[in-house]
VOVEX-736391 format. One line per 5 residues: number of its first residue (from 1); their letters; for each residue x, z, y of C-alpha. Coordinates in steps of 0.5 Angstrom, whole numbers, plus 500, padded with zeros to 3 digits. Layout:
# residues N
NUM = A = X/Z/Y | ...
This chain:
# residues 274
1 = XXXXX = 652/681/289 | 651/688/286 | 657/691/283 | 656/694/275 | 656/701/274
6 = XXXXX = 661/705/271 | 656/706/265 | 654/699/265 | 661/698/265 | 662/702/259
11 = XXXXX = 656/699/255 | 658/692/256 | 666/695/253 | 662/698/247 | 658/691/246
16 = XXXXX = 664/688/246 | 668/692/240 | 660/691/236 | 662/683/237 | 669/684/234
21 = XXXXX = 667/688/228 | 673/691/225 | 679/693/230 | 687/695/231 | 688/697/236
26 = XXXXX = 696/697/239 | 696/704/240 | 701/709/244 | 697/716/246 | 697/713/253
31 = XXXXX = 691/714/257 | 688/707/255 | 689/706/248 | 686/713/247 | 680/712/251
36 = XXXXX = 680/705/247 | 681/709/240 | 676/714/242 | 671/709/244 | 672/704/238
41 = XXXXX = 671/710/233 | 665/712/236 | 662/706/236 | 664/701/229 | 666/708/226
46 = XXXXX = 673/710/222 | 673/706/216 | 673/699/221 | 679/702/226 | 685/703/225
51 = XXXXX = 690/706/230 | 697/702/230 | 703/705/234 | 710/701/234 | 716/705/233
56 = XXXXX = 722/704/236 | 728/706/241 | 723/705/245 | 718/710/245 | 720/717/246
61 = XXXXX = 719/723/240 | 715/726/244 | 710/720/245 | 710/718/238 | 708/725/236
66 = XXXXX = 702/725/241 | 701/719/237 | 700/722/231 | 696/728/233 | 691/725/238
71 = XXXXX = 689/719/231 | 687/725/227 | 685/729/233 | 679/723/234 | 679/721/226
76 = XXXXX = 682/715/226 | 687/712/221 | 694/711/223 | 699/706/221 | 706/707/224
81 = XXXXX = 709/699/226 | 717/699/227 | 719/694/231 | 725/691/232 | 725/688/240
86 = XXXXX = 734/691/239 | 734/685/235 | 733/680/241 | 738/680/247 | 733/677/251
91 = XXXXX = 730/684/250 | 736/688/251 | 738/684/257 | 734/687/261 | 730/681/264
96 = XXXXX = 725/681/269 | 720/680/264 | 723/685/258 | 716/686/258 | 715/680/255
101 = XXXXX = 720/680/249 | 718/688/248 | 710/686/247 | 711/680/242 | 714/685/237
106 = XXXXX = 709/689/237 | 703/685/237 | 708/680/232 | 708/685/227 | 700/687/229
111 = XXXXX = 698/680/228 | 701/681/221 | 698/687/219 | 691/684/221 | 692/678/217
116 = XXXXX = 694/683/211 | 688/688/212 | 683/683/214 | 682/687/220 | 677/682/225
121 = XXXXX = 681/682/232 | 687/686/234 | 686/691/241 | 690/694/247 | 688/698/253
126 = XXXXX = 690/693/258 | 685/696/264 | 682/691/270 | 687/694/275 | 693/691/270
131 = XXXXX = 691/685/271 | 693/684/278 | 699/688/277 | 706/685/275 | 704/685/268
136 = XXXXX = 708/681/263 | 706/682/257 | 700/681/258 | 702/674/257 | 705/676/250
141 = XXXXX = 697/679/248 | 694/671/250 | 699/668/246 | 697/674/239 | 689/673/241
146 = XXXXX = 690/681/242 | 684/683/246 | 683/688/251 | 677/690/252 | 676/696/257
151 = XXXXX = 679/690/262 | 674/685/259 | 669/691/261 | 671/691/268 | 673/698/267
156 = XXXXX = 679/701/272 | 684/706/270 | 680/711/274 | 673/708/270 | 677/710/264
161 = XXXXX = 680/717/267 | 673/719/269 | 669/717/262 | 676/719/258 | 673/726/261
166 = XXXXX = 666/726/260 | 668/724/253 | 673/731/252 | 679/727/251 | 686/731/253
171 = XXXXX = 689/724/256 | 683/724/262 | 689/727/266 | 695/724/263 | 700/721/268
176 = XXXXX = 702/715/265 | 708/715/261 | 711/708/260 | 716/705/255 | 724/709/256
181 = XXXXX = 726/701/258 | 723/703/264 | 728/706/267 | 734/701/266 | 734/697/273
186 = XXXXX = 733/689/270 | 740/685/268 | 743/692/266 | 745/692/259 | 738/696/254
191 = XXXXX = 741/701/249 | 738/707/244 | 744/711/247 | 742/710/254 | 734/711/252
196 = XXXXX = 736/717/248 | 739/720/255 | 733/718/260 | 728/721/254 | 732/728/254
201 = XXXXX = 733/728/261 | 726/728/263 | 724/732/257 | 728/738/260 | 725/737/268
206 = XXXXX = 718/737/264 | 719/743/260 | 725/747/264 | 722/745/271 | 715/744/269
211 = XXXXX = 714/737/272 | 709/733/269 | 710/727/271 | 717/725/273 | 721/719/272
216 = XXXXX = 730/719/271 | 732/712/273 | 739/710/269 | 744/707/273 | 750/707/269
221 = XXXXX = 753/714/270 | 748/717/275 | 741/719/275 | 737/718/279 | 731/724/279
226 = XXXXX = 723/721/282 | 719/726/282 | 712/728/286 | 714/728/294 | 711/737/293
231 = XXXXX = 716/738/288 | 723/735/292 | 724/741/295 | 724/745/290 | 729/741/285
236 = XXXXX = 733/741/291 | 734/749/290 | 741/751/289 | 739/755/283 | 735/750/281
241 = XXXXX = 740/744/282 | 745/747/279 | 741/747/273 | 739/740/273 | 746/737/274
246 = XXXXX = 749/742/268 | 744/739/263 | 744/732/266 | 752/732/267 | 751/735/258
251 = XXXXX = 748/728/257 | 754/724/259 | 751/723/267 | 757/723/272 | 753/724/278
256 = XXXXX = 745/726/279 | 741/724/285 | 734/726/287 | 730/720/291 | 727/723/297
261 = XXXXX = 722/718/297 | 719/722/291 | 716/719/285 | 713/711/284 | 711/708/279
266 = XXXXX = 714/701/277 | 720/703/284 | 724/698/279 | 720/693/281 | 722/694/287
271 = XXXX = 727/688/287 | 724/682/284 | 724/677/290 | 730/681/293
């Protein structure tokens, strides 16, 4: 069987969201949700899409910023959501499926915008590839009728990287950057001071060290730093070493380790089933 083109893909997606009609899409300046915005707009116009990010402990300063500026960037309007998942222990418990309780939130709060604007369908950027991936809140998304139409499409996140590039959009080669919580092994305690720690602690290696894409693990007083396997090395300097543990230990960390094996996305998932 002939497998679809990335163009037939991207018409297929565009079909889609001309069937939904009017749209908000759950929007978090990511490399997916931006694609989905710039996409929409081009294809039902401004006035039938909103952008709408949830704002919480979760989502770091720099993120949400993003957010803002890339909305107006693309012409889009932008509501600001917040959410209230430090409300729920079984979000702040840190289960295995935290995604879960952390998307109910959102798309609850999603939802109820879209009863209260008359917007047709509520969307996300979930792409093909996530839904082989240990994805919990893809089942919050089913049980809020939140569509994803990229995934719909067929499309992959190289797909979207590719024609995010084609279309001239600055996330094209964006890292992935998930939700702060992400950092927190499961079962260990979910607080705003612990998230407030892990976003300073990778801000200051992606503008003090240069690195991109970066990961501060939490684990109780001791930071564990993931970084591309070409940057260890460097991080390792006395210099620079000496430097990281400074600001790391200023933070509240009593110890700072730098994980040989380098950076993986979703390594916290490593444990489940162990």
């Amino acid at each position: 069987m002939t497998q679809p083109t990335l163009d037939e893909k991207y018409e297929r997606m565009q079909q889609i969201l001309r069937e939904l009609e009017s749209i908000a899409v759950a929007f978090s300046a990511g490399v997916d949700s931006t694609f989905v915005l710039k996409v929409a707009i081009d294809t039902l116009g401004p006035k039938n899409v909103v952008a709408v990010t949830g704002r919480s402990d979760s989502l770091a300063r720099a993120e949400f910023e993003e957010a803002c500026k890339l909305a107006d960037a693309v012409g889009a309007e932008h509501v600001v959501l917040d959410t209230d998942e430090f409300d729920n222990p079984d979000y702040t418990a840190n289960p295995a499926d935290r995604c879960y309780h952390c998307k109910t939130a959102l798309y609850t709060r999603l939802k109820g915008f879209i009863a209260e604007r008359g917007i047709k369908a509520g969307v996300n950027g979930n792409n093909a590839d996530d839904l082989s991936d240990f994805r919990p809140g893809l089942q919050a998304a089913d049980e809020h009728q939140v569509r994803a139409p990229v995934a719909e499409a067929g499309l992959t996140k190289d797909d979207i990287r590719e024609l995010s590039k084609r279309l001239g959009l600055p996330t094209h080669d964006k890292p992935a950057s998930p939700c702060l919580a992400s950092r927190v092994p499961y079962g260990e305690q979910i607080t705003p001071e612990k998230l407030h720690m892990i976003e300073l602690a990778e801000a200051f290696l992606r503008e003090e060290m240069d690195i991109r894409e970066c990961r501060v693990r939490h684990h109780g007083n001791l930071a564990r730093i993931e970084v591309p396997p070409v940057f260890i090395k460097t991080l390792a300097e006395p210099e620079n070493a000496a430097r990281i543990d400074r600001h790391f230990r200023s933070l509240g960390y009593t110890y700072v380790a730098l994980d040989l094996r380098g950076f993986r996305s979703g390594s916290m998932n490593e444990v489940i089933g162990k």
